[in-house]
C-alpha positions as a Markdown table, in Angstrom:
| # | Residue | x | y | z |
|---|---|---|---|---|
| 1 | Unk | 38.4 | 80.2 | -27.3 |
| 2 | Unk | 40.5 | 78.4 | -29.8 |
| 3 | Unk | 43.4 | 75.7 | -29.1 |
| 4 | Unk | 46.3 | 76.2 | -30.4 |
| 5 | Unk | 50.3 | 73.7 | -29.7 |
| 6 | Unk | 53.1 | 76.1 | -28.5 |
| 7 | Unk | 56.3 | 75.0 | -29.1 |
| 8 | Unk | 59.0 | 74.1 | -26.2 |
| 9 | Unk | 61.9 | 72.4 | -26.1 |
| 10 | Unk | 60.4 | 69.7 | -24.6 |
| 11 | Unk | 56.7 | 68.2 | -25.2 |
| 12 | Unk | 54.6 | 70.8 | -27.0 |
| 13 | Unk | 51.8 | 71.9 | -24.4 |
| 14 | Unk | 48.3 | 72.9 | -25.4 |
| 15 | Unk | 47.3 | 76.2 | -24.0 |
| 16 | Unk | 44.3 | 78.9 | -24.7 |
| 17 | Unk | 44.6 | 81.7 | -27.0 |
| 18 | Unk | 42.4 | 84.3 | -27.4 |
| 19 | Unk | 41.3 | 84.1 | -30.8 |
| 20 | Unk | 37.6 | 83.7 | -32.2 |
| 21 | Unk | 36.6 | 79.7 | -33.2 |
| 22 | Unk | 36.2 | 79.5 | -37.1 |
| 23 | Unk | 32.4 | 78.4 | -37.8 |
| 24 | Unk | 32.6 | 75.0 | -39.0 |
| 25 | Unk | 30.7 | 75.7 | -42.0 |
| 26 | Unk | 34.0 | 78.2 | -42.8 |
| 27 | Unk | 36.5 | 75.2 | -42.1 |
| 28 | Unk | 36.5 | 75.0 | -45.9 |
| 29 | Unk | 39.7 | 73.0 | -47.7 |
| 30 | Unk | 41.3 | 76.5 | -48.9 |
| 31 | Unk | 41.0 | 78.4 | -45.8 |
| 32 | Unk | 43.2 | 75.9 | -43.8 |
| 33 | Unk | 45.6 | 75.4 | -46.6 |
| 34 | Unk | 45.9 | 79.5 | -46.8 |
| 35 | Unk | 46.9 | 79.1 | -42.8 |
| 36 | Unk | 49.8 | 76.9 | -43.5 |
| 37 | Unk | 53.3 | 78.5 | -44.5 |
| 38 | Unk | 54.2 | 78.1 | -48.1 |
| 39 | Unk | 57.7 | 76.1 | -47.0 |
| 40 | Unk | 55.7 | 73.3 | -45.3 |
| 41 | Unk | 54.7 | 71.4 | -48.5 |
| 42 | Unk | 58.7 | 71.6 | -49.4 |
| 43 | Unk | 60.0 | 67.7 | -50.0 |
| 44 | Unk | 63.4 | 67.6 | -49.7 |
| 45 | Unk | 64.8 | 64.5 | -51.1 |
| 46 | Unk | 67.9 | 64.7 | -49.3 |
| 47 | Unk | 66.3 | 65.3 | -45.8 |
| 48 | Unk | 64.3 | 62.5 | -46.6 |
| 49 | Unk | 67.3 | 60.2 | -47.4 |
| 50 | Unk | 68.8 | 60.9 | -43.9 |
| 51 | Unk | 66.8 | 59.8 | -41.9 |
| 52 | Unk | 66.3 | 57.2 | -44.4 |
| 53 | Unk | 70.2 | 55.9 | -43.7 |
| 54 | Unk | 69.7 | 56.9 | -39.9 |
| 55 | Unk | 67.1 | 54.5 | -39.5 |
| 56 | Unk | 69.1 | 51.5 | -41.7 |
| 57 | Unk | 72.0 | 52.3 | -38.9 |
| 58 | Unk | 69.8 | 51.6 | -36.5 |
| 59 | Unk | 68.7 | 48.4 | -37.9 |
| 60 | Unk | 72.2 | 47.3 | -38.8 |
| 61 | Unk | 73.4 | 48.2 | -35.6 |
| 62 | Unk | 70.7 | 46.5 | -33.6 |
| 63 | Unk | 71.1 | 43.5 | -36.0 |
| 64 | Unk | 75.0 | 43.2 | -35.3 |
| 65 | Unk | 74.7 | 43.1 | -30.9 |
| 66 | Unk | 72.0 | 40.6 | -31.4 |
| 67 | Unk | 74.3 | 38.4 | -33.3 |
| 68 | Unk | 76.7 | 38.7 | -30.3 |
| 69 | Unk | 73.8 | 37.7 | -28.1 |
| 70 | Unk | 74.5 | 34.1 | -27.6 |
| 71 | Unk | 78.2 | 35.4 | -25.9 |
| 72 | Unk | 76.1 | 36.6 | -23.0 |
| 73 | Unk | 77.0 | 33.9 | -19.8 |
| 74 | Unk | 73.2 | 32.8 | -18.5 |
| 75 | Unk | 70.0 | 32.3 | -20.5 |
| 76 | Unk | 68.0 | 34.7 | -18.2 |
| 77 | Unk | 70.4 | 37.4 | -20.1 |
| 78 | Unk | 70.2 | 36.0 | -22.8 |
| 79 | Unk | 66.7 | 35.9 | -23.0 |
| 80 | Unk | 66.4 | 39.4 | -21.8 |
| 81 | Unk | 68.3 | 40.5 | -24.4 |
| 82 | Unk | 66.6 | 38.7 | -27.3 |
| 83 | Unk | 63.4 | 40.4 | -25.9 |
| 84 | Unk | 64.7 | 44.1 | -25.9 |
| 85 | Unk | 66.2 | 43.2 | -29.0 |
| 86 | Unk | 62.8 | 42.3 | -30.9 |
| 87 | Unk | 61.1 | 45.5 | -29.0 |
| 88 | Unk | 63.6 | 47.9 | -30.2 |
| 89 | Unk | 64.0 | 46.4 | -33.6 |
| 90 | Unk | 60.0 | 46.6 | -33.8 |
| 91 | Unk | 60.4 | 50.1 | -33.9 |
| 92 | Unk | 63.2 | 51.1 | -35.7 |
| 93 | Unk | 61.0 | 48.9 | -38.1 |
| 94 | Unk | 58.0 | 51.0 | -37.9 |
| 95 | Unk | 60.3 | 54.0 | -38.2 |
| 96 | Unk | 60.9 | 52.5 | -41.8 |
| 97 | Unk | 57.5 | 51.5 | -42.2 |
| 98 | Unk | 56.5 | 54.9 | -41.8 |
| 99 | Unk | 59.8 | 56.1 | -44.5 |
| 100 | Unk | 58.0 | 54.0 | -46.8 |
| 101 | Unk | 54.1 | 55.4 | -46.3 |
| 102 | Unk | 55.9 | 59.1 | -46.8 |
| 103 | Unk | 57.0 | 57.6 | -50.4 |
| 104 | Unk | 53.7 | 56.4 | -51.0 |
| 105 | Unk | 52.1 | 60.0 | -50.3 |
| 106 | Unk | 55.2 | 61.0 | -52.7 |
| 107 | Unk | 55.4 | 63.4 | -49.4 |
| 108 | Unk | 59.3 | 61.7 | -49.6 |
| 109 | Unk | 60.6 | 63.7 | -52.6 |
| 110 | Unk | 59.7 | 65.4 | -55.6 |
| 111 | Unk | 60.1 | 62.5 | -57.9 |
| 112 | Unk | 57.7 | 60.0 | -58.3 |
| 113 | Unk | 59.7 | 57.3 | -59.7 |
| 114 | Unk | 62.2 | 57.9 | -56.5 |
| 115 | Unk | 59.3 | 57.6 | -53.8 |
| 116 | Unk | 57.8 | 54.4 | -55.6 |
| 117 | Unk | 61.2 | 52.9 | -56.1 |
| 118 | Unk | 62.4 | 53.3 | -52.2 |
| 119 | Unk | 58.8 | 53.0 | -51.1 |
| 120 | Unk | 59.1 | 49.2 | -52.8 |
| 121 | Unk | 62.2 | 48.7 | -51.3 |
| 122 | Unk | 61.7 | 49.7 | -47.9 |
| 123 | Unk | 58.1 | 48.3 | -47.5 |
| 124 | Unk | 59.3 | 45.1 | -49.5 |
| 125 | Unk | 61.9 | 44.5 | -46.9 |
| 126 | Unk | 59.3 | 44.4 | -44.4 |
| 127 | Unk | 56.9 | 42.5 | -46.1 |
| 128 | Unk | 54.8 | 44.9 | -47.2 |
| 129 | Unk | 52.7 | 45.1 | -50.5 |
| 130 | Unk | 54.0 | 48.5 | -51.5 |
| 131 | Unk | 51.9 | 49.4 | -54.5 |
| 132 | Unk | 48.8 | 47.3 | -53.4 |
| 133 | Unk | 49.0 | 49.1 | -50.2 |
| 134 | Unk | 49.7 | 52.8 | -51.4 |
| 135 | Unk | 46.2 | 52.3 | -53.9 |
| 136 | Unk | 44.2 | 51.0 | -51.4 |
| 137 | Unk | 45.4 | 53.3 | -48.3 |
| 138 | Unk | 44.9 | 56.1 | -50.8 |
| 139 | Unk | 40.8 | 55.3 | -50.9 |
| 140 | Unk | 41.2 | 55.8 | -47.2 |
| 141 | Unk | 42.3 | 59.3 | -47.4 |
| 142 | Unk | 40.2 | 59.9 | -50.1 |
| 143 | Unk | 37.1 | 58.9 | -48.1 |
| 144 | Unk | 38.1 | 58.9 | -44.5 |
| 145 | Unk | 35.5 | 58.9 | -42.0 |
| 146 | Unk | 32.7 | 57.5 | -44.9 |
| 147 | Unk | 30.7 | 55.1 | -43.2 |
| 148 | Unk | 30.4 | 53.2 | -46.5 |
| 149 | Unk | 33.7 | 54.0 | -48.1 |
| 150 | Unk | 36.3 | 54.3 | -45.9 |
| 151 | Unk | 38.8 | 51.5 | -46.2 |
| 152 | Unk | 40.2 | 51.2 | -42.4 |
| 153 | Unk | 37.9 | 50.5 | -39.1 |
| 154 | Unk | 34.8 | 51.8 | -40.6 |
| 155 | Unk | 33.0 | 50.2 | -37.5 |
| 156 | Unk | 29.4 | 48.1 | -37.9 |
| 157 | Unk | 25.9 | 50.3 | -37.7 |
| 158 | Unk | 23.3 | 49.7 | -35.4 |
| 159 | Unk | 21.0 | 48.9 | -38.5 |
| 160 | Unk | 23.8 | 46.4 | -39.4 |
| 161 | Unk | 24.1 | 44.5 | -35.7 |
| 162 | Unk | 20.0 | 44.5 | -35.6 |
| 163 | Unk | 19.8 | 42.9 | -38.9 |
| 164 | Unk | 22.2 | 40.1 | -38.9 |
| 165 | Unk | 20.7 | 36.9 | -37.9 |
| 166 | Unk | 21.2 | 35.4 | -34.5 |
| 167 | Unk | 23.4 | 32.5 | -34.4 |
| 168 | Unk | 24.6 | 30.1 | -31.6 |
| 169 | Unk | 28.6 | 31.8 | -31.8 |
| 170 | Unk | 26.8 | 35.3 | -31.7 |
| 171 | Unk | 24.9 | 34.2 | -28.7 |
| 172 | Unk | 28.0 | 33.2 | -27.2 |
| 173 | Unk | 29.6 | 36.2 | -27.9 |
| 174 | Unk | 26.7 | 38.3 | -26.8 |
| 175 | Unk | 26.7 | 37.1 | -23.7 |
| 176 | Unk | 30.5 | 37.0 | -23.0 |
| 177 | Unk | 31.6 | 40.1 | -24.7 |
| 178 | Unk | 32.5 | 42.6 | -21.7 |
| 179 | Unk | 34.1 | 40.2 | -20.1 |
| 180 | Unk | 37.9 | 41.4 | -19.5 |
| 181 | Unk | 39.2 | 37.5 | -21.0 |
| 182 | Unk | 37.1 | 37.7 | -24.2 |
| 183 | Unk | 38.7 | 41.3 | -24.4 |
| 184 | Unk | 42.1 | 40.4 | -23.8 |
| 185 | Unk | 42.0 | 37.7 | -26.3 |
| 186 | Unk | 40.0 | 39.7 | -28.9 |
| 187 | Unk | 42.5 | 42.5 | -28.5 |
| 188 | Unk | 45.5 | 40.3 | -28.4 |
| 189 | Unk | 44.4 | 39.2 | -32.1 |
| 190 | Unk | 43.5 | 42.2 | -33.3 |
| 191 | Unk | 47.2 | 43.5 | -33.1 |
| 192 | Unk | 48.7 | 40.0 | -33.2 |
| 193 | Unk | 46.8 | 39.4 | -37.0 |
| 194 | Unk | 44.3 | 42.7 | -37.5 |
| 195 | Unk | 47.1 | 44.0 | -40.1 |
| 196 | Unk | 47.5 | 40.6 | -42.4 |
| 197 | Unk | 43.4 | 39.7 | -42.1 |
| 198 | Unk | 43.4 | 43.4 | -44.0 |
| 199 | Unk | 45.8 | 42.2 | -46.4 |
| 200 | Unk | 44.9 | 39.3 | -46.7 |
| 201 | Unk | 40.8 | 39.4 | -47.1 |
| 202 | Unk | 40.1 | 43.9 | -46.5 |
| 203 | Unk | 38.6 | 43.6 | -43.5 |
| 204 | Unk | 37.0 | 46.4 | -41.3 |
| 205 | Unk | 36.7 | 48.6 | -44.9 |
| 206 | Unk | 33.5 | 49.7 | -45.7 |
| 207 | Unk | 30.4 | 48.3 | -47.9 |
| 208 | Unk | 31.3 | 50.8 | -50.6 |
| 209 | Unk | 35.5 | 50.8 | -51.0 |
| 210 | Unk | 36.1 | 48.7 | -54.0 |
| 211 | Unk | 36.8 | 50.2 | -57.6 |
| 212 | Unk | 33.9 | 50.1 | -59.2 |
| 213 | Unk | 35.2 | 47.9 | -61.9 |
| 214 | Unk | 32.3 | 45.0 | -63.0 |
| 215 | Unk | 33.4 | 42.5 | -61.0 |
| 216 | Unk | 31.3 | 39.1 | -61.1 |
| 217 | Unk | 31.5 | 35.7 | -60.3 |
| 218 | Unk | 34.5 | 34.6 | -57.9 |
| 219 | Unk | 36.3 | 37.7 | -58.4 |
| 220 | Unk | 34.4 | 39.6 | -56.0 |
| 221 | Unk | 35.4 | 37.4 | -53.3 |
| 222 | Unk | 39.2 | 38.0 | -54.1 |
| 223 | Unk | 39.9 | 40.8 | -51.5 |
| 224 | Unk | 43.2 | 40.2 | -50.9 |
| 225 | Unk | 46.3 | 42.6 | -51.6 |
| 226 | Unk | 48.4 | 40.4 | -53.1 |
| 227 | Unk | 45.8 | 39.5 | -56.2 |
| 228 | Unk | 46.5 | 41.4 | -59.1 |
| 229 | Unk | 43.1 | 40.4 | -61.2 |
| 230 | Unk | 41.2 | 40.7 | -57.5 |
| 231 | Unk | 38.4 | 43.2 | -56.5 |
| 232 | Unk | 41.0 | 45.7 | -54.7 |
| 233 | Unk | 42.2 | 47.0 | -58.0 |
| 234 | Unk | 41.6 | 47.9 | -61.5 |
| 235 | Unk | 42.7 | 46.7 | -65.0 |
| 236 | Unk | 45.1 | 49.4 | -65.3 |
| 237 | Unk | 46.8 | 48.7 | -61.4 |
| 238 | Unk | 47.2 | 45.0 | -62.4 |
| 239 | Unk | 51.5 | 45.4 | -63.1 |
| 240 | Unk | 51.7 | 47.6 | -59.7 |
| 241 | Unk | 50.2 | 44.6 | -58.2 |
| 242 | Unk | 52.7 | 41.9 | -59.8 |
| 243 | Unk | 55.8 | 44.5 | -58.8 |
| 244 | Unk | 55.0 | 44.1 | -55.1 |
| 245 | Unk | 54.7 | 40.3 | -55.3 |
| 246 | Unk | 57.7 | 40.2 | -56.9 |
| 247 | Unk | 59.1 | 42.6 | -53.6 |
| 248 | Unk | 58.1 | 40.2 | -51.4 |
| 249 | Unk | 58.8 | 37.3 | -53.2 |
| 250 | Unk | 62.2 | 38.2 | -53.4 |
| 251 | Unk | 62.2 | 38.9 | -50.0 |
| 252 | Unk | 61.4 | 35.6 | -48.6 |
| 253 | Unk | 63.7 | 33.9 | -50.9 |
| 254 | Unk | 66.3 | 36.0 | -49.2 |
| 255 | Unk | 65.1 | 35.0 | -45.7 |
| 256 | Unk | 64.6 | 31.6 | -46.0 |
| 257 | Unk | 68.0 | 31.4 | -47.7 |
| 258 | Unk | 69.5 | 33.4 | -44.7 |
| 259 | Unk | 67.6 | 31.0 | -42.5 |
| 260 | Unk | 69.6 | 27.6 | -44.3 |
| 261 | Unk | 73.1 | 29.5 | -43.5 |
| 262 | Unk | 72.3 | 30.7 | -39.9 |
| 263 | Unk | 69.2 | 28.6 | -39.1 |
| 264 | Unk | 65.2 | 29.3 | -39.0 |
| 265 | Unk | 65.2 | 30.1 | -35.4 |
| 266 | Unk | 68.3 | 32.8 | -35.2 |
| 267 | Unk | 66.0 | 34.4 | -38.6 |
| 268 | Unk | 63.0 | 33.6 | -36.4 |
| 269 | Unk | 64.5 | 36.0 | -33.5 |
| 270 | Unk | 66.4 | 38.4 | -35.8 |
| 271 | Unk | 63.8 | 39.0 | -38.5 |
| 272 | Unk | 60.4 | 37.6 | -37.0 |
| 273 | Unk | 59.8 | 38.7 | -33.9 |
| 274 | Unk | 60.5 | 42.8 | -34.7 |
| 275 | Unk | 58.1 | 41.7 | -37.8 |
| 276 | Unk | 54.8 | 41.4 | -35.2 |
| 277 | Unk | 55.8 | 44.5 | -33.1 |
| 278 | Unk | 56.1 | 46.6 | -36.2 |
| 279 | Unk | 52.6 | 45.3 | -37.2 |
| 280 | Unk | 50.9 | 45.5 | -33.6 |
| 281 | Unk | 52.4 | 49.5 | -33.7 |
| 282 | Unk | 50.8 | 49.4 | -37.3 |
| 283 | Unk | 47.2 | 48.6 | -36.1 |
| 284 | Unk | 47.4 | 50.3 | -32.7 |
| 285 | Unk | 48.2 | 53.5 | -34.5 |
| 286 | Unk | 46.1 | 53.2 | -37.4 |
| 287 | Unk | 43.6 | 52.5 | -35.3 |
| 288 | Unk | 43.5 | 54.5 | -32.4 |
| 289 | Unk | 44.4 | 57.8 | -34.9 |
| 290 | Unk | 40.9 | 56.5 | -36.8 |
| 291 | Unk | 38.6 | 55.9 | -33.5 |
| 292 | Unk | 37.6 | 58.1 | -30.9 |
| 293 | Unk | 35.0 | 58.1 | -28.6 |
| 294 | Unk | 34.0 | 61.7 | -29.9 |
| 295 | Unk | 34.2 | 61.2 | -33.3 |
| 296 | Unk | 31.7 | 60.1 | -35.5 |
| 297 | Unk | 31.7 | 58.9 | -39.0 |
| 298 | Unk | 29.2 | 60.3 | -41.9 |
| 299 | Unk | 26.8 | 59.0 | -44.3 |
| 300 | Unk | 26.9 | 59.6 | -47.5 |
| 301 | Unk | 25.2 | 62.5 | -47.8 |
| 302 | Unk | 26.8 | 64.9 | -45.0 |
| 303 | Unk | 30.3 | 63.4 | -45.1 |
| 304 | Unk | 32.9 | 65.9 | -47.1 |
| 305 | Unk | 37.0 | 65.9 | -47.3 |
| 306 | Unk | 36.9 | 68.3 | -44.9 |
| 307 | Unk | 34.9 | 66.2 | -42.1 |
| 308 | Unk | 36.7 | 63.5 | -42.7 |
| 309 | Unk | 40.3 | 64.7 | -42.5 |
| 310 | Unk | 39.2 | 66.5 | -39.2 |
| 311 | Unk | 37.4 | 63.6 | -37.7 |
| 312 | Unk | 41.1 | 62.3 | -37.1 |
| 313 | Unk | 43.5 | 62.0 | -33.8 |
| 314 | Unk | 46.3 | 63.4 | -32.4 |
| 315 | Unk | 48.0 | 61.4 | -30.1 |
| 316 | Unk | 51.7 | 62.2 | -28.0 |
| 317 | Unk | 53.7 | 59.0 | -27.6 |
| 318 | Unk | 56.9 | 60.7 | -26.1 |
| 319 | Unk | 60.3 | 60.0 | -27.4 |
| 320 | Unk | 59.6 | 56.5 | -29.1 |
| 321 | Unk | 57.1 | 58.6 | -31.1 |
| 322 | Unk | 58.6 | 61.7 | -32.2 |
| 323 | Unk | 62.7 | 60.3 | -32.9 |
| 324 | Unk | 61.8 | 56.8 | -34.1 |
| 325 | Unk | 58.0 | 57.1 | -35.3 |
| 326 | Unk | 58.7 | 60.3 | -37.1 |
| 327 | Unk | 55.9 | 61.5 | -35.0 |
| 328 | Unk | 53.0 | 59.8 | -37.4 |
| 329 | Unk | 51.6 | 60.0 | -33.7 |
| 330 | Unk | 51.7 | 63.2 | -32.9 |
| 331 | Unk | 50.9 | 65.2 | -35.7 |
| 332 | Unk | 47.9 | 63.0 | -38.3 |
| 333 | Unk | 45.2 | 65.3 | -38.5 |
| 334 | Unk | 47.4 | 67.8 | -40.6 |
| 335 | Unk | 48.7 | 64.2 | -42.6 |
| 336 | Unk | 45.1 | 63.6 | -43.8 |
| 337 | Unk | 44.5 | 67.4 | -44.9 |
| 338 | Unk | 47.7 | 67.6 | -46.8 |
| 339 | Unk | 49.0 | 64.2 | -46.9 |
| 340 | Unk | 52.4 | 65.6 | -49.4 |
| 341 | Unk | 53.5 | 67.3 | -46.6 |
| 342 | Unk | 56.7 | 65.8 | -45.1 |
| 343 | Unk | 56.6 | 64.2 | -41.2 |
| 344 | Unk | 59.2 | 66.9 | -40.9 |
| 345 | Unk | 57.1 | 69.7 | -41.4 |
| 346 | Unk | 53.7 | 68.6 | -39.8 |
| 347 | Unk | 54.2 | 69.6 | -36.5 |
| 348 | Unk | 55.1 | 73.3 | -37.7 |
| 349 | Unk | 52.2 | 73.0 | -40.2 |
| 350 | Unk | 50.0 | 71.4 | -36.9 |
| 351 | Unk | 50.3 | 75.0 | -34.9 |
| 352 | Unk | 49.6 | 77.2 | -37.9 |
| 353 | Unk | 46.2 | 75.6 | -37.8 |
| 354 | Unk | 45.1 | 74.6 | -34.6 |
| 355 | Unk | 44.3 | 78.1 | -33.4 |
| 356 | Unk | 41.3 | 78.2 | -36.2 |
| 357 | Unk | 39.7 | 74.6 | -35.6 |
| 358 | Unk | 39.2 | 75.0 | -32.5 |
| 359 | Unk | 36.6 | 71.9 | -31.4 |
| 360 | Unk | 37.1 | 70.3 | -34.3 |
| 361 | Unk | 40.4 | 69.7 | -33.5 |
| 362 | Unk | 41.0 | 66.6 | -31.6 |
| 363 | Unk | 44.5 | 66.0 | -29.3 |
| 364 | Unk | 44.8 | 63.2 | -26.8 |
| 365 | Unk | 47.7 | 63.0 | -24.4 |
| 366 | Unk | 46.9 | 60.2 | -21.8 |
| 367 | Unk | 48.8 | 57.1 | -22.3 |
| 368 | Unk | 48.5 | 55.6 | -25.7 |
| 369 | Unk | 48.1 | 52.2 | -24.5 |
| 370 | Unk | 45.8 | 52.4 | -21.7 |
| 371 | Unk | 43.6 | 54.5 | -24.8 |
| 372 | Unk | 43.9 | 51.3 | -26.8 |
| 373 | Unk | 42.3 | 49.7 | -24.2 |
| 374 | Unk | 39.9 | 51.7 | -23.2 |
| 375 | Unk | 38.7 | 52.5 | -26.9 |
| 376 | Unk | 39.1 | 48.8 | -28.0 |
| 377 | Unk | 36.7 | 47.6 | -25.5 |
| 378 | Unk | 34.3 | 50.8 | -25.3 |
| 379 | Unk | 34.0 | 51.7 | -29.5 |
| 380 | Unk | 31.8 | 48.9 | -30.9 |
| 381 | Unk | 29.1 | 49.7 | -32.6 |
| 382 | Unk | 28.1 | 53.4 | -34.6 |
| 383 | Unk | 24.4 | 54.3 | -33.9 |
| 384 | Unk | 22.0 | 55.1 | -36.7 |
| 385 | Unk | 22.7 | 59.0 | -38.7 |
| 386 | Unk | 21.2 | 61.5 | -37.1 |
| 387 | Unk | 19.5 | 64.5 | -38.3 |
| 388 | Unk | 22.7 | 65.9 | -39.8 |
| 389 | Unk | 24.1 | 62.6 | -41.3 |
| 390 | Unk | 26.6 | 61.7 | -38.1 |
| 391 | Unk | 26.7 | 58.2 | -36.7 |
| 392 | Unk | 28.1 | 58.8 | -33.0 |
| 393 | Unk | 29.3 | 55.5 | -31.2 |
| 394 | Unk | 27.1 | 53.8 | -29.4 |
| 395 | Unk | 27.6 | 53.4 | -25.8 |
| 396 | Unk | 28.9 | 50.1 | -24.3 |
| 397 | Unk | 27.4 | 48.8 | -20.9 |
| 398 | Unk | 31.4 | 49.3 | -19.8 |
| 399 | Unk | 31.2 | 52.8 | -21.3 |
| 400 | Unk | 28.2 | 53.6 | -19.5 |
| 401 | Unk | 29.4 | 52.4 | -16.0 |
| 402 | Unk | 32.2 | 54.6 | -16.2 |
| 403 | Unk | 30.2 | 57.9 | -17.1 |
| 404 | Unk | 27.6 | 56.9 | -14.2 |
């Protein structure tokens, strides 16, 4: 029996249907592309723009009451409101975040120079390194689920965690790591920083992402996103580079002009704060759409597209995720088949395939954040490839208690 989403007005609902399982040999590219109606790879550039200027309302909007906040009478309410404020900015913000990675999958429009020039704009705002970031995130569709090539959360082997030689911080860790303090503050980092260490330096990408470009010397050490002559990109991608530090530049002259006119703490609380939620809902969702439990990763030799595409999550995150996340949540498997298709159209193009993947499909609906717990603390280590190439997660002694 085969899976399939029915629509309702309300969440969609998984229920049975009485159709045959395709073998997963015949999950081929083609014949899940044939399943999806023609009108769901349609980029509207004018859809896109709405919700483009919906979402700068919202910001605008949200940016004008905070400025009235200070009116409010006591500083528990003021407080209060200064809090909700930065939550609620966070995700309008990833709502943007997200209009921008739709322009870099030129799923936004039909015109290239269109999605790169809004995709600059909008990511720039947020300081984002557009171009840097569309090459590099780009690789991770290409390879996703590649133990070696991969360029987000490609986890550590077995082989990997045996060979590394013991030292007295390793010890420490070993013998403090399923502890719930060493998690909390492990966790608290990984969505506090876990987005600018990957700009900054590429980490959790595999052993085998760069370009393969002849790089030597101290070059091979430059794995940041903002170095045009660094190991992330080629000759040819060495402008794209320059254009998004120019973005951002541009941008922090603008805020720390704004911040000598209204002061560094008002930018701090207008500008700041939304800045880290919109990068903690980056790395929860990245990562908990990349990391499952029941999903393994693949070696070189028995990883293809098709694996990889399908070795992703879908996760429901209610109303937040499907009016103001544009339901990246929801609806990513069908994103990493046919990335050009438009948010608006995966959840349509979702239940045209569902009913033919069957196992290989993979939905979660519990609650997203209790998941990032749970997977942050159980998801550690991949064991060694099996017979047919997969490398399944190890189990945890925390993992392990709770199956026993």
């Amino acid at each position: 029996m085969a899976a399939s989403i029915v629509q309702t007005t309300a969440e969609p609902v998984i229920q049975l249907k009485a159709e045959p399982e395709v073998k997963k040999q015949d999950l081929t590219y083609g014949f899940i592309r044939d399943k999806v109606p023609a009108h769901c790879f349609e980029r509207s550039a004018l859809k896109g723009l709405s919700y483009l200027f919906r979402d700068i309302v919202y910001a605008s909007v949200l940016v004008y009451l905070a400025l009235k906040i200070d009116l409010l009478p006591t500083p528990f309410l003021r407080a209060s409101a200064w809090i909700l404020y930065g939550f609620v900015q966070g995700c309008v913000g990833t709502g943007l975040w997200i209009i921008g990675h739709e322009c870099g999958h030129g799923a936004f429009s039909e015109s290239t120079a269109l999605n790169d020039f809004l995709g600059w704009a909008v990511h720039s705002a947020l300081m984002v390194p557009f171009f840097s970031w569309k090459i590099t995130h780009a690789r991770h569709h290409r390879y996703h689920g590649h133990i070696d090539k991969d360029t987000v959360f490609v986890p550590p082997t077995e082989a990997e965690v045996e060979n590394q030689k013991p030292t007295i911080f390793s010890k420490f860790v070993e013998l403090v790591e399923e502890t719930p303090l060493y998690h909390a503050i492990t966790l608290t980092g990984h969505q506090l920083f876990g987005w600018q260490m990957y700009l900054l330096f590429n980490v959790s990408a595999g052993n085998k992402s760069l370009p393969d470009k002849g790089t030597s010397g101290v070059q091979k050490f430059r794995h940041s996103h903002l170095d045009p002559l660094g190991s992330l990109f080629t000759t040819s991608q060495t402008h794209l580079i320059a254009m998004t530090d120019l973005g951002l530049l541009i941008v922090a002259a603008g805020l720390y002009y704004l911040g000598t006119q209204i002061g560094a703490w008002k930018v701090a609380l207008l500008y700041a704060v939304p800045y880290f939620w919109v990068h903690h809902w980056l790395v929860a969702i990245t990562y908990l759409h990349h990391t499952h439990p029941d999903v393994p990763h693949y070696d070189d030799k028995s990883w293809t597209f098709v694996k990889g595409a399908l070795g992703t999550v879908d996760r429901r995150f209610g109303f937040i995720g499907r009016h103001l996340f544009h339901e990246i949540i929801d609806y990513h498997v069908i994103h990493h088949l046919f990335p050009r298709i438009p948010f608006y159209h995966a959840e349509e193009a979702t239940n045209a395939i569902v009913p033919y993947l069957g196992k290989q499909y993979h939905l979660e609906e519990g609650l997203f954040l209790k998941d990032l717990v749970d997977t942050f603390t159980t998801c550690k280590v991949v064991q060694n490839p099996d017979s047919e190439g997969a490398l399944h997660w190890k189990s945890s002694e925390k993992a392990e208690k709770k199956l026993n």
